[in-house]
PDB file of N, CA, C and O in Angstrom:
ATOM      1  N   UNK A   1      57.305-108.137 -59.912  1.00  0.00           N
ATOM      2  CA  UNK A   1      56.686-108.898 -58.844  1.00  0.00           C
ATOM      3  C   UNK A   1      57.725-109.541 -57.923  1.00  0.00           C
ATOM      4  O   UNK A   1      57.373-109.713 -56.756  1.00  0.00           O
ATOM      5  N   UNK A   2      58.831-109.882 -58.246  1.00  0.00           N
ATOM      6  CA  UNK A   2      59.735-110.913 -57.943  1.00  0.00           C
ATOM      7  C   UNK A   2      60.602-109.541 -56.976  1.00  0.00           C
ATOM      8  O   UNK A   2      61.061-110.011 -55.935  1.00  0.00           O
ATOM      9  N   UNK A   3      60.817-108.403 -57.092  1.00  0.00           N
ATOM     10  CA  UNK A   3      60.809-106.876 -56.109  1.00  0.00           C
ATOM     11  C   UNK A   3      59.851-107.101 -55.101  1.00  0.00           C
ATOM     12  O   UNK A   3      60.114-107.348 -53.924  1.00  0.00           O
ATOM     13  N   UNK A   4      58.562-106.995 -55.678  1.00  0.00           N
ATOM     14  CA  UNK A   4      57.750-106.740 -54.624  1.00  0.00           C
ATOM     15  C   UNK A   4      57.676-108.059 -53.304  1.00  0.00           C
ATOM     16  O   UNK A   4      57.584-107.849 -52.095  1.00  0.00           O
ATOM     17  N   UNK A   5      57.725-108.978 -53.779  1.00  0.00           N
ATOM     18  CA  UNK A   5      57.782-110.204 -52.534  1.00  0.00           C
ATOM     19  C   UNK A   5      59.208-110.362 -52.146  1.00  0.00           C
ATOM     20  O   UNK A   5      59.429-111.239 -51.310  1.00  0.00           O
ATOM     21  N   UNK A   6      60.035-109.803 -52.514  1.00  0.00           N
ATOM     22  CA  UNK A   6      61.525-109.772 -52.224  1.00  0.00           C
ATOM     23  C   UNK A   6      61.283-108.713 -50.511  1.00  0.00           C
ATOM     24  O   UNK A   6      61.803-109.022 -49.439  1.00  0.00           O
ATOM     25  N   UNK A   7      60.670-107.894 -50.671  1.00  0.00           N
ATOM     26  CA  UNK A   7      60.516-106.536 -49.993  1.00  0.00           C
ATOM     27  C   UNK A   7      59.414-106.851 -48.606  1.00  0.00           C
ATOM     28  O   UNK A   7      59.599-106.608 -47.413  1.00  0.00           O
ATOM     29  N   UNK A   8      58.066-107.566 -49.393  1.00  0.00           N
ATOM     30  CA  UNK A   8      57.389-107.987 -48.747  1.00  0.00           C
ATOM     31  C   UNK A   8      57.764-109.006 -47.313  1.00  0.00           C
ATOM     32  O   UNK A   8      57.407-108.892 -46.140  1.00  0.00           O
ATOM     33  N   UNK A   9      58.635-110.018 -48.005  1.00  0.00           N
ATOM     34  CA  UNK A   9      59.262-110.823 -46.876  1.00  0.00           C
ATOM     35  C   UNK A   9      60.495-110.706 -46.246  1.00  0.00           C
ATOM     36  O   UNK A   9      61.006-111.519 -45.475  1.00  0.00           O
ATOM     37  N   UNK A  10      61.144-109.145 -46.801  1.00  0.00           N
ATOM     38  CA  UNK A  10      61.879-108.747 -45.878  1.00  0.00           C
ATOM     39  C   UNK A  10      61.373-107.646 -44.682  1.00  0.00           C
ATOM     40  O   UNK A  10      62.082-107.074 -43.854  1.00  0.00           O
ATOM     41  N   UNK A  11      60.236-107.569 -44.836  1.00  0.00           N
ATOM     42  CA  UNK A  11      59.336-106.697 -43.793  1.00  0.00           C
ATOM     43  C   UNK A  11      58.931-107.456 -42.948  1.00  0.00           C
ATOM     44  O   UNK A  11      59.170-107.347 -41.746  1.00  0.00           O
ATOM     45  N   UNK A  12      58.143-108.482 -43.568  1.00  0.00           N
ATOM     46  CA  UNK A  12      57.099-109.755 -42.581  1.00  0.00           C
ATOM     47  C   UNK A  12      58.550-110.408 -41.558  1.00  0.00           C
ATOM     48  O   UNK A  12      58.546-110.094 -40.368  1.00  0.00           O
ATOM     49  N   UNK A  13      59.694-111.268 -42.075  1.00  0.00           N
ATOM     50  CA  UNK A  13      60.380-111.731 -41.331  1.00  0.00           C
ATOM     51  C   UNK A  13      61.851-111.288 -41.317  1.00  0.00           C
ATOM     52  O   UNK A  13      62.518-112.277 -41.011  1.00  0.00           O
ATOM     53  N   UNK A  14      62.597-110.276 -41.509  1.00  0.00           N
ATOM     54  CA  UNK A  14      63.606-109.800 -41.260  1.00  0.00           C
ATOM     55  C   UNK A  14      63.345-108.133 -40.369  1.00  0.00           C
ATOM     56  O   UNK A  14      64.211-107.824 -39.551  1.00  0.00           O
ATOM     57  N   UNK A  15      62.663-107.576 -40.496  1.00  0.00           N
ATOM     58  CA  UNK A  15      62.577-106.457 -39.930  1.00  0.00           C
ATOM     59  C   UNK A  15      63.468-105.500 -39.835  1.00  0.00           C
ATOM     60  O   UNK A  15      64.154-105.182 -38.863  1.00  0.00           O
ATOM     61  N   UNK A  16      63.402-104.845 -41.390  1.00  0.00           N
ATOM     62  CA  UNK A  16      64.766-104.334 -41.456  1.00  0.00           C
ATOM     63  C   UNK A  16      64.449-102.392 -41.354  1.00  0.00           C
ATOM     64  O   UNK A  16      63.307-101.932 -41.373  1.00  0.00           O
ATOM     65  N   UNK A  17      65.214-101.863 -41.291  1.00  0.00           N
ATOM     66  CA  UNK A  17      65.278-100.243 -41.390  1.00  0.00           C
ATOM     67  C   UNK A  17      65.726-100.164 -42.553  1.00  0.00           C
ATOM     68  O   UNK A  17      66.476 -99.244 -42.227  1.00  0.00           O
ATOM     69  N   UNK A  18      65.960-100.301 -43.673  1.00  0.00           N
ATOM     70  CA  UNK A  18      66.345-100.586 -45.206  1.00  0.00           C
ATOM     71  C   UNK A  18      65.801-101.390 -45.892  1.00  0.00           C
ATOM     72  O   UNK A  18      65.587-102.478 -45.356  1.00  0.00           O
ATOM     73  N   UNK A  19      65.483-101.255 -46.923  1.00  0.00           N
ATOM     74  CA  UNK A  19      65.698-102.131 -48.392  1.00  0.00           C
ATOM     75  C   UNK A  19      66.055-101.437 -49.750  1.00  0.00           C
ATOM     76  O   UNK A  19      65.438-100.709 -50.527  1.00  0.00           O
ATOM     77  N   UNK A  20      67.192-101.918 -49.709  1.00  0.00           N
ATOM     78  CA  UNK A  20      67.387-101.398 -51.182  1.00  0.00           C
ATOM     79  C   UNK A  20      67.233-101.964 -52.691  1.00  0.00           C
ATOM     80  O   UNK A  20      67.720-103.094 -52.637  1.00  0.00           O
ATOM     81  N   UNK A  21      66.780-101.715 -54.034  1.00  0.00           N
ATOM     82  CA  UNK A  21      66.449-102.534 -54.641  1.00  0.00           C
ATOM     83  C   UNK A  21      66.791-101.706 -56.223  1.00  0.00           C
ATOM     84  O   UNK A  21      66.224-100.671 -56.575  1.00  0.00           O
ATOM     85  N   UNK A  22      67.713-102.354 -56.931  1.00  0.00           N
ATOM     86  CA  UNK A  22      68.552-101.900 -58.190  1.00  0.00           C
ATOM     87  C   UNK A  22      68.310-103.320 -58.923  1.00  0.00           C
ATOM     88  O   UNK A  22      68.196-104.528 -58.714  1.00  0.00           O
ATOM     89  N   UNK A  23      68.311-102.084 -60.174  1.00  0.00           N
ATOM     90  CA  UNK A  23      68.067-102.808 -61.593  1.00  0.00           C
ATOM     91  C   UNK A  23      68.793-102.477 -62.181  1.00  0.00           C
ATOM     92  O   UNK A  23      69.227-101.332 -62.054  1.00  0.00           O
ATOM     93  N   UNK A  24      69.441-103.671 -63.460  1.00  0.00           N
ATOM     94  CA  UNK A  24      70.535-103.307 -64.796  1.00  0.00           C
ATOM     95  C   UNK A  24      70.234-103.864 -65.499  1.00  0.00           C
ATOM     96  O   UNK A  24      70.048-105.067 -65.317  1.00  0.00           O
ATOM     97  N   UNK A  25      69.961-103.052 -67.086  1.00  0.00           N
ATOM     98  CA  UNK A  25      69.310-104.635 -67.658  1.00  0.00           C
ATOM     99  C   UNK A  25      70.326-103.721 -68.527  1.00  0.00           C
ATOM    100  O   UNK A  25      70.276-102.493 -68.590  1.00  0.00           O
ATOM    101  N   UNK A  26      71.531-104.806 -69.375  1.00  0.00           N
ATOM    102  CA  UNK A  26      72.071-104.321 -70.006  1.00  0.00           C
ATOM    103  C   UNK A  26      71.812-105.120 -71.838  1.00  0.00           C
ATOM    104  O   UNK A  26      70.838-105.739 -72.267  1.00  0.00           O
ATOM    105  N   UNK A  27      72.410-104.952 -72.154  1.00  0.00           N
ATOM    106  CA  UNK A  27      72.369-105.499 -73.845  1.00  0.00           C
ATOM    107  C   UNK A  27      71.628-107.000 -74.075  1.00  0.00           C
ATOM    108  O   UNK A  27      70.873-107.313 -74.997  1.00  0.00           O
ATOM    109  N   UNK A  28      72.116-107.880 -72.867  1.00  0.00           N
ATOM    110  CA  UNK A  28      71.501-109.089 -73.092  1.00  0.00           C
ATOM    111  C   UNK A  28      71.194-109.435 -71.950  1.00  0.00           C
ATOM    112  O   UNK A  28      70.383-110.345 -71.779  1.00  0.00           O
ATOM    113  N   UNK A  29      71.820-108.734 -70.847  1.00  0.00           N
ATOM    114  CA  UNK A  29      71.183-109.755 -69.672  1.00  0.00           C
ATOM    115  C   UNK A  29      70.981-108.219 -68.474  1.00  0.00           C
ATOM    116  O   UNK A  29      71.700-107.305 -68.069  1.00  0.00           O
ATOM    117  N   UNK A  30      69.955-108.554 -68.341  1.00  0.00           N
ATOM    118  CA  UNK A  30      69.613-108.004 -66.431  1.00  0.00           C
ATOM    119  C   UNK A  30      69.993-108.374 -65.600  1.00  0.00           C
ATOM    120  O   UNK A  30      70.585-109.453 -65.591  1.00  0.00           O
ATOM    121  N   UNK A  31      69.774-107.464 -64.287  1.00  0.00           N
ATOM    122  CA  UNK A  31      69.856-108.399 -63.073  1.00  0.00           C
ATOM    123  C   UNK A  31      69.369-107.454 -61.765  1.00  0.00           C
ATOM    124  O   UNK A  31      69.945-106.477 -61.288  1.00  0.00           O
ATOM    125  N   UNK A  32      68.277-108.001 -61.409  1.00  0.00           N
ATOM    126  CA  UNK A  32      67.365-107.204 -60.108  1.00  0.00           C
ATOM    127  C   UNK A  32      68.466-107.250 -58.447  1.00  0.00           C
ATOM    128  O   UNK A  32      69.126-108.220 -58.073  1.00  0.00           O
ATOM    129  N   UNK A  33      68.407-106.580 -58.096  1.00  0.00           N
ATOM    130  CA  UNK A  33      69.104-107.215 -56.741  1.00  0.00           C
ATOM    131  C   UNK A  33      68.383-106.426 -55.351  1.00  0.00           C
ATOM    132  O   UNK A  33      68.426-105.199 -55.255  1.00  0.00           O
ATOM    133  N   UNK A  34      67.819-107.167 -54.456  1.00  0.00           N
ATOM    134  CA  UNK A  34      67.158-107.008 -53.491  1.00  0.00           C
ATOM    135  C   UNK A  34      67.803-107.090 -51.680  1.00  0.00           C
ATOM    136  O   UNK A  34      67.610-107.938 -50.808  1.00  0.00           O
ATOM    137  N   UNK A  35      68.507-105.964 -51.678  1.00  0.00           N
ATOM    138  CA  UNK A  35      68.971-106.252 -50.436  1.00  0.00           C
ATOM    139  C   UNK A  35      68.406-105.274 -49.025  1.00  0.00           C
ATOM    140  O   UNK A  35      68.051-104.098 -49.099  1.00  0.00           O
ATOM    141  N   UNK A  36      68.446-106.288 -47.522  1.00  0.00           N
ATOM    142  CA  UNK A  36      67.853-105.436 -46.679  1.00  0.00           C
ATOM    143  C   UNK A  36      69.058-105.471 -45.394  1.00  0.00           C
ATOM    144  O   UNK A  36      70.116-106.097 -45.463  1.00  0.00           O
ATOM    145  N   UNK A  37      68.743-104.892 -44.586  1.00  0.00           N
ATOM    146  CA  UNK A  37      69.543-104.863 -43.254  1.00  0.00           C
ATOM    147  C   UNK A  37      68.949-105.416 -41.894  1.00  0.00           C
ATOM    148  O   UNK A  37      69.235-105.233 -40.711  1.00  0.00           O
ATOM    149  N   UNK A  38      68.030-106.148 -42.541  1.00  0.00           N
ATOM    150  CA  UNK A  38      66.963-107.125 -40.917  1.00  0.00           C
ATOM    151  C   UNK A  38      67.749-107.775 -40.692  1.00  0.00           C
ATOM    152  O   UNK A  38      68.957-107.723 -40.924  1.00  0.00           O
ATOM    153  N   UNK A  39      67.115-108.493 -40.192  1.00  0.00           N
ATOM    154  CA  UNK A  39      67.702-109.877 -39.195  1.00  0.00           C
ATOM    155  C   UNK A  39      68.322-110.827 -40.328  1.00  0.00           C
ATOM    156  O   UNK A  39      68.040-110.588 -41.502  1.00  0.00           O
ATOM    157  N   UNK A  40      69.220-111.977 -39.977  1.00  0.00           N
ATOM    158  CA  UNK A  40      70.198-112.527 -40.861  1.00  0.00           C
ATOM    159  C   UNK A  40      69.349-113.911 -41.220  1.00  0.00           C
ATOM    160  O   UNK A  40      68.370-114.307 -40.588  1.00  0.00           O
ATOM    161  N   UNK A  41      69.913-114.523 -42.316  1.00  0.00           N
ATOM    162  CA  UNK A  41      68.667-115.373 -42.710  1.00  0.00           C
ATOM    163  C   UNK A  41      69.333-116.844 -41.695  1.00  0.00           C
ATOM    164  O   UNK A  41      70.517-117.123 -41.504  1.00  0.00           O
ATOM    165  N   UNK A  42      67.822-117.737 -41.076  1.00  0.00           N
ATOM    166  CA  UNK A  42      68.176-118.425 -40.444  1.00  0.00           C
ATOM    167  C   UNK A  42      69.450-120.033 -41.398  1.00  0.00           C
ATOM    168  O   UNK A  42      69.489-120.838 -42.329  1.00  0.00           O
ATOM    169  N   UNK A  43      70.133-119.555 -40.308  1.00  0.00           N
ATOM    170  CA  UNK A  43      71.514-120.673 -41.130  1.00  0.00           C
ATOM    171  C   UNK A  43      70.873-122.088 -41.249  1.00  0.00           C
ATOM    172  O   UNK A  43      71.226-122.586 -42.318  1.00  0.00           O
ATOM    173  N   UNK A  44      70.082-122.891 -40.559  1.00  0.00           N
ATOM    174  CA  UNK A  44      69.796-123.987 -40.339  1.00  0.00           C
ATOM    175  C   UNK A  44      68.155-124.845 -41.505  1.00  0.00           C
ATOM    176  O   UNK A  44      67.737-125.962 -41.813  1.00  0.00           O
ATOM    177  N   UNK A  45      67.804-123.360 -41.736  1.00  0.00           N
ATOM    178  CA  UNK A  45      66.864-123.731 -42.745  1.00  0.00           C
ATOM    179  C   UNK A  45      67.333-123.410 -44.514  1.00  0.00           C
ATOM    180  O   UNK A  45      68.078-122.711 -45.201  1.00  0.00           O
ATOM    181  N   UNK A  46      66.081-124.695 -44.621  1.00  0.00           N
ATOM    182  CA  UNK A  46      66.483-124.907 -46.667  1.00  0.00           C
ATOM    183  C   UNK A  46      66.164-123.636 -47.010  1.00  0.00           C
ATOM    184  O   UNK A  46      65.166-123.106 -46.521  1.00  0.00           O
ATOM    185  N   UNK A  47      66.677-123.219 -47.573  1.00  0.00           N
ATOM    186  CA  UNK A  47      66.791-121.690 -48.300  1.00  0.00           C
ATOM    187  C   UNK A  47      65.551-121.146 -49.241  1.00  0.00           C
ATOM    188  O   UNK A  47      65.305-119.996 -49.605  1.00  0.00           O
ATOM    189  N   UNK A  48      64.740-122.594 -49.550  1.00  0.00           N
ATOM    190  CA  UNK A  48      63.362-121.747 -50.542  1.00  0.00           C
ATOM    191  C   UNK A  48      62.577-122.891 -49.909  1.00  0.00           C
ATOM    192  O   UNK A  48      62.008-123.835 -50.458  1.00  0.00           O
ATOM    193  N   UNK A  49      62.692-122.558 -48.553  1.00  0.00           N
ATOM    194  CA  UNK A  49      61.598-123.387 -47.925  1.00  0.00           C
ATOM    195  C   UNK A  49      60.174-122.740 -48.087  1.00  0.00           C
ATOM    196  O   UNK A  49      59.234-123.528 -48.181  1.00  0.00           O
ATOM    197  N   UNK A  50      59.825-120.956 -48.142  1.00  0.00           N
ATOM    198  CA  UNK A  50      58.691-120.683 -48.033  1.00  0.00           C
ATOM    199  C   UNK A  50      58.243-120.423 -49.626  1.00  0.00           C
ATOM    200  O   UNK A  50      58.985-120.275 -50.597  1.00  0.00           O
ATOM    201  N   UNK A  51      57.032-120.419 -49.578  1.00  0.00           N
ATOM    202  CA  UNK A  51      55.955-119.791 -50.745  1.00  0.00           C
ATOM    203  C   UNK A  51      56.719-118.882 -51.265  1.00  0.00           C
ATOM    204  O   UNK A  51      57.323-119.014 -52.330  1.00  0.00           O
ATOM    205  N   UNK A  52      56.733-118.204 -50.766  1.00  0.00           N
ATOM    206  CA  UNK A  52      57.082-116.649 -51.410  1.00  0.00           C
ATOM    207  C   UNK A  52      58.987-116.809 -52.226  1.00  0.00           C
ATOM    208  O   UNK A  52      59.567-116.430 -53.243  1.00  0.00           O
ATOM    209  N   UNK A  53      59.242-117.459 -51.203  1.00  0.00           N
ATOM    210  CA  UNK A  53      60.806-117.810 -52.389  1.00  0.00           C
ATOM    211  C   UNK A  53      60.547-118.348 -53.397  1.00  0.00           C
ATOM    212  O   UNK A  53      60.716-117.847 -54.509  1.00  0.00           O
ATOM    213  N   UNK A  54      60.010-119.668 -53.125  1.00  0.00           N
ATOM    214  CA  UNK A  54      59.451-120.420 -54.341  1.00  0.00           C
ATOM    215  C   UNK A  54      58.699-119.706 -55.750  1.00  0.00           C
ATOM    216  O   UNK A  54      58.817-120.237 -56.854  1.00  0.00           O
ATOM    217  N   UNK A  55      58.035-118.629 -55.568  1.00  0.00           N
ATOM    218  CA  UNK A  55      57.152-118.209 -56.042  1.00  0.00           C
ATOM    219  C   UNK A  55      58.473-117.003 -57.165  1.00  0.00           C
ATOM    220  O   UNK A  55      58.345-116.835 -58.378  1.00  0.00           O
ATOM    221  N   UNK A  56      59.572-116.386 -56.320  1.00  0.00           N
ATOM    222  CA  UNK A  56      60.103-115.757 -56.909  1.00  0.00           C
ATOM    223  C   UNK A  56      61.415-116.572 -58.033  1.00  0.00           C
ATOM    224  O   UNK A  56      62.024-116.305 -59.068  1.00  0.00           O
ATOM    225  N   UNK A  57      61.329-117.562 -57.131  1.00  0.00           N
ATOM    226  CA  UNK A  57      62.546-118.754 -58.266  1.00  0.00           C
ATOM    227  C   UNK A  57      61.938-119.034 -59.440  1.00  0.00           C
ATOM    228  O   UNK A  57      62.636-119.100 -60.452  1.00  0.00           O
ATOM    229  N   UNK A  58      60.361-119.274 -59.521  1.00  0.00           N
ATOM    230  CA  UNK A  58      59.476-119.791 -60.306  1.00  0.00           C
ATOM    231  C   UNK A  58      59.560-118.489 -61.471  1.00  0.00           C
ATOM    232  O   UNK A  58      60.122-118.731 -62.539  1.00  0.00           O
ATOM    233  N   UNK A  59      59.139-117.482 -61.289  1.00  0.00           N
ATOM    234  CA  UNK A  59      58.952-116.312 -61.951  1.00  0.00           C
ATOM    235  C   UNK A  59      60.545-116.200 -62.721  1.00  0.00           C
ATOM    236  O   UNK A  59      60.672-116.138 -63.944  1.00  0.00           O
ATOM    237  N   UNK A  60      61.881-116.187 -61.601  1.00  0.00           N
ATOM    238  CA  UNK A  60      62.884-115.899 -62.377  1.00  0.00           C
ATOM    239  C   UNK A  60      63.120-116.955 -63.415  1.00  0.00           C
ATOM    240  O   UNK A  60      63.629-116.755 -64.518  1.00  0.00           O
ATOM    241  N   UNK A  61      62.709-118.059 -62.960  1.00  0.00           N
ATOM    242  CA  UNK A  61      62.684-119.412 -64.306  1.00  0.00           C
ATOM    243  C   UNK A  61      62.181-118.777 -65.511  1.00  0.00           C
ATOM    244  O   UNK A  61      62.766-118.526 -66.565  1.00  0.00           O
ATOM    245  N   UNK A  62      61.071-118.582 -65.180  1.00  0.00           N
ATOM    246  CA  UNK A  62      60.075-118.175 -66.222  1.00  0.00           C
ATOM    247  C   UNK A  62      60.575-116.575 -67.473  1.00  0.00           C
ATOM    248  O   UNK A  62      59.970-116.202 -68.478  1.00  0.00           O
ATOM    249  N   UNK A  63      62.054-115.905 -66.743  1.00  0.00           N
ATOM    250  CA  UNK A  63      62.572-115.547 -67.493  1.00  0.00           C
ATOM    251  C   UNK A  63      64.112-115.954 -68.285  1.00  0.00           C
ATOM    252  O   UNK A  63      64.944-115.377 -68.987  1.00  0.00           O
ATOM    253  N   UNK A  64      63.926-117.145 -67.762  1.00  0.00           N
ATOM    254  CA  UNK A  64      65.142-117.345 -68.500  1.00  0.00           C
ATOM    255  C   UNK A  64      66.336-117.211 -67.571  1.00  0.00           C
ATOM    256  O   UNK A  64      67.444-117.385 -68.077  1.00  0.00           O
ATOM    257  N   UNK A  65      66.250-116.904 -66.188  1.00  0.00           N
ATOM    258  CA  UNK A  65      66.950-116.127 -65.226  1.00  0.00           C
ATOM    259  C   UNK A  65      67.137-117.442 -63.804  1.00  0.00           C
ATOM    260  O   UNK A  65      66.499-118.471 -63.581  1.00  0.00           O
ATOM    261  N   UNK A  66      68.217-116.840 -63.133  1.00  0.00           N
ATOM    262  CA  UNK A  66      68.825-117.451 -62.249  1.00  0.00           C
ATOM    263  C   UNK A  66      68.182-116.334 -60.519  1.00  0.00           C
ATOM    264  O   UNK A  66      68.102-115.120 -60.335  1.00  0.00           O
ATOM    265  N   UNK A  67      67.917-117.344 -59.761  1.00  0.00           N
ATOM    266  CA  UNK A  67      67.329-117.111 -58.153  1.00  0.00           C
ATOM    267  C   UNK A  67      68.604-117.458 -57.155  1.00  0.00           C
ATOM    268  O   UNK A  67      68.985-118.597 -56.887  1.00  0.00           O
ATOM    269  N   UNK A  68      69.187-116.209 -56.658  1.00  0.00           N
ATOM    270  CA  UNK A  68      69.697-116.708 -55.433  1.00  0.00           C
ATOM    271  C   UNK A  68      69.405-115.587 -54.289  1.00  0.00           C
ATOM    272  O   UNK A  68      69.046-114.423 -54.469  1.00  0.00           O
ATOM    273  N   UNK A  69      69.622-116.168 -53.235  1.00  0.00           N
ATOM    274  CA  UNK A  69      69.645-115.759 -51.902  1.00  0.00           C
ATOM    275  C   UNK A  69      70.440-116.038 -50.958  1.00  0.00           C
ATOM    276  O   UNK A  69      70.478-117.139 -50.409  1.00  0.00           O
ATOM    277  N   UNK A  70      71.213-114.994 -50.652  1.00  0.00           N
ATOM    278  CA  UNK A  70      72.054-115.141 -49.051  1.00  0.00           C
ATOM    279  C   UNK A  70      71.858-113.978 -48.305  1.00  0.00           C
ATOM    280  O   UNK A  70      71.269-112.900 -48.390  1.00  0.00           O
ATOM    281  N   UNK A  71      72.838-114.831 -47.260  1.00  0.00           N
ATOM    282  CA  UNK A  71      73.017-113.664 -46.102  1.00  0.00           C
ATOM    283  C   UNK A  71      73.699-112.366 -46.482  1.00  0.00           C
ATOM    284  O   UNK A  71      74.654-112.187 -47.239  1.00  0.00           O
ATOM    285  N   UNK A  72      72.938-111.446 -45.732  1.00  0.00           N
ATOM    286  CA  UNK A  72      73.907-110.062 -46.548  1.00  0.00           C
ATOM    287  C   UNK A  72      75.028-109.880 -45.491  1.00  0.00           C
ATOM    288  O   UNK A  72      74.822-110.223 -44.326  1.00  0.00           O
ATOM    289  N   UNK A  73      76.255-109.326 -45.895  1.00  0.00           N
ATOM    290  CA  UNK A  73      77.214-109.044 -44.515  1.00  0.00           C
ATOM    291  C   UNK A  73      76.951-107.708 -43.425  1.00  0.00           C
ATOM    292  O   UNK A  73      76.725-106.520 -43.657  1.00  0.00           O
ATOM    293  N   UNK A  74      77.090-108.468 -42.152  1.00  0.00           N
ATOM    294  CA  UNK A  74      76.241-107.513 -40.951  1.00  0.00           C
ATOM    295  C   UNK A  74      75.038-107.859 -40.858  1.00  0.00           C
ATOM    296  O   UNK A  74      74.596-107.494 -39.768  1.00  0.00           O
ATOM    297  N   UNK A  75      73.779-108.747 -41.888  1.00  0.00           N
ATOM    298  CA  UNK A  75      72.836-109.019 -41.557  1.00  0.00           C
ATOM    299  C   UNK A  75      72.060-108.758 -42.311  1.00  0.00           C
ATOM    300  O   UNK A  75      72.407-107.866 -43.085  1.00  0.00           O
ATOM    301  N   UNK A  76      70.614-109.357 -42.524  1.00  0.00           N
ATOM    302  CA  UNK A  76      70.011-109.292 -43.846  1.00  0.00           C
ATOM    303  C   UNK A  76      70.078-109.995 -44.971  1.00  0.00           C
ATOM    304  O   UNK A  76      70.801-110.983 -44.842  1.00  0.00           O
ATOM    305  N   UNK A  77      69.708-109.898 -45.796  1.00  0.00           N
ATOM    306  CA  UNK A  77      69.277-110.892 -46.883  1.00  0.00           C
ATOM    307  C   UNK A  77      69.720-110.015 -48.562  1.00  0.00           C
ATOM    308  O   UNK A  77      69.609-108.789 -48.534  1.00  0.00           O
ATOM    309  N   UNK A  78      70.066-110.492 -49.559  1.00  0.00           N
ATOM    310  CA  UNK A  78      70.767-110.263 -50.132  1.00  0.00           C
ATOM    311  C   UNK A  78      69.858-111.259 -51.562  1.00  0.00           C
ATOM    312  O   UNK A  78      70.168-112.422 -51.823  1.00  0.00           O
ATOM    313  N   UNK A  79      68.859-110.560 -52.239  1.00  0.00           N
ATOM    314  CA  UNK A  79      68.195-111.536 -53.140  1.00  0.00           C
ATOM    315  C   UNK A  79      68.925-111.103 -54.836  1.00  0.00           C
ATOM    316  O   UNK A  79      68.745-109.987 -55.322  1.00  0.00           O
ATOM    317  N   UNK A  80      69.484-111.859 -55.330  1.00  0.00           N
ATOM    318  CA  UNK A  80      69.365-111.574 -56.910  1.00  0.00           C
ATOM    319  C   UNK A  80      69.296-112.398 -58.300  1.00  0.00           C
ATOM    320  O   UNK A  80      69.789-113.509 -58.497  1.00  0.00           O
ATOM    321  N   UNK A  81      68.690-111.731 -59.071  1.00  0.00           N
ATOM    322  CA  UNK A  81      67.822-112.339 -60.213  1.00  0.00           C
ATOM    323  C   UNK A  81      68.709-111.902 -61.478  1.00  0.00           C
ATOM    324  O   UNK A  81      68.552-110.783 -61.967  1.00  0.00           O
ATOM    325  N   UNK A  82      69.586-112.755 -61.963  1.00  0.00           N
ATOM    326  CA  UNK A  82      69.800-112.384 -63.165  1.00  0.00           C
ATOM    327  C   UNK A  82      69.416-113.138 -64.428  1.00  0.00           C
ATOM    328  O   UNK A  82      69.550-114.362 -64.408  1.00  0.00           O
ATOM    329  N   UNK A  83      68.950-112.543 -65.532  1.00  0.00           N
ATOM    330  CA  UNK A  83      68.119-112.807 -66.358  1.00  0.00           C
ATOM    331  C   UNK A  83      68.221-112.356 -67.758  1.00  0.00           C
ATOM    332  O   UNK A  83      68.385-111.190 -68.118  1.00  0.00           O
ATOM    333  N   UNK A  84      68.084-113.620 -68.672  1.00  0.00           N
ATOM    334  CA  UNK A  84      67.956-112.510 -70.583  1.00  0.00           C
ATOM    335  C   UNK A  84      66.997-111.912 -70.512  1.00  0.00           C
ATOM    336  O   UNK A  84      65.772-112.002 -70.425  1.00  0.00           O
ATOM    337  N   UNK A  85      68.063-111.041 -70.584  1.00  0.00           N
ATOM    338  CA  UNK A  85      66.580-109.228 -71.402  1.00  0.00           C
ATOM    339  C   UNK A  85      66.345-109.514 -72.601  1.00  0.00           C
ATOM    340  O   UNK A  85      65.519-108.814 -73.187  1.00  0.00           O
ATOM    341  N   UNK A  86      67.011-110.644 -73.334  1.00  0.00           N
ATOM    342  CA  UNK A  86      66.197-110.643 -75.072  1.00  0.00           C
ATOM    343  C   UNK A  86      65.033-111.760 -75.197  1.00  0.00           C
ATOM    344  O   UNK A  86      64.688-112.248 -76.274  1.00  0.00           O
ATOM    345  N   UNK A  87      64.432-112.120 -73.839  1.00  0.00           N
ATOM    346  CA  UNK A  87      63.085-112.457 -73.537  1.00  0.00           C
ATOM    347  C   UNK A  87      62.093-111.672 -73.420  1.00  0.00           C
ATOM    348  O   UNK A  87      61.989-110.656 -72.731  1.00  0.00           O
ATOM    349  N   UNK A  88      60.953-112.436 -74.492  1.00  0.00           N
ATOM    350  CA  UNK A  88      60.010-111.140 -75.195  1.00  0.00           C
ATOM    351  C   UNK A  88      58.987-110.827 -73.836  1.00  0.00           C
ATOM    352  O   UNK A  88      58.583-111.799 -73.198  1.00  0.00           O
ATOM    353  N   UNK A  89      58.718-109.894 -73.558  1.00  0.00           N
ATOM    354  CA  UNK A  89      58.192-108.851 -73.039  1.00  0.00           C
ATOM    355  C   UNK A  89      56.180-109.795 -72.627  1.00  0.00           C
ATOM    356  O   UNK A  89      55.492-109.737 -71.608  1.00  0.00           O
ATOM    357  N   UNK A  90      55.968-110.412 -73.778  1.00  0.00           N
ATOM    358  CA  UNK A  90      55.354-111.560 -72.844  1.00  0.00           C
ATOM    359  C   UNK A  90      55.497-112.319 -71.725  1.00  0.00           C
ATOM    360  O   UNK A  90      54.539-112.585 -70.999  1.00  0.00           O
ATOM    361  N   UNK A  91      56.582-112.684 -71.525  1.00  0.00           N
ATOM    362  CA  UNK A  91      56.978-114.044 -71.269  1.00  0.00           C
ATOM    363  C   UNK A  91      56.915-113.408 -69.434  1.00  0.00           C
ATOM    364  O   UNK A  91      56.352-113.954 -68.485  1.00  0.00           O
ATOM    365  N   UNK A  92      57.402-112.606 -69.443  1.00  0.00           N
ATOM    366  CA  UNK A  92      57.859-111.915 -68.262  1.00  0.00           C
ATOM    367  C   UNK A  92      56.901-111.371 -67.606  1.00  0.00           C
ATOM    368  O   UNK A  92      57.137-110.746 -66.573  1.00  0.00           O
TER     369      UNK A  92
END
């Protein structure tokens, strides 16, 4: 889910010709990474000002996992989630 609104709000407000989106979940820890080539994220605003960030910080909490977001270089947004993979399959 935390892909899919990654993607979602790089369509709605970056408007990008790309998104790329890789997964590693290795022995103990994962890590999702969500990057696009839209527009660059605005410098002047709080960084999980909207719903939809919030919503994906919340979820990566909820695995045990760390939420960040920046600017990607040249432009775009740059989301990643790293997280214990030895969190049971509920939880997630």
């Amino acid at each position: 889910y935390i892909a899919l609104e990654a993607a979602n709000n790089a369509i709605r407000h970056g408007r990008p010709h790309r998104i790329d989106i890789s997964f590693h979940a290795g022995r103990r820890t994962g890590r999702l990474t969500v990057s696009n080539d839209g527009e660059p994220l605005p410098a002047n605003e709080p960084r999980l000002k909207g719903m939809g960030l919030r919503i994906m910080q919340y979820r990566a909490a909820m695995c045990r996992g760390t939420f960040q977001i920046r600017s990607a270089a040249g432009g775009g947004a740059v989301i990643t989630v790293t997280f214990d993979n030895t969190v049971s399959r509920d939880m997630a």
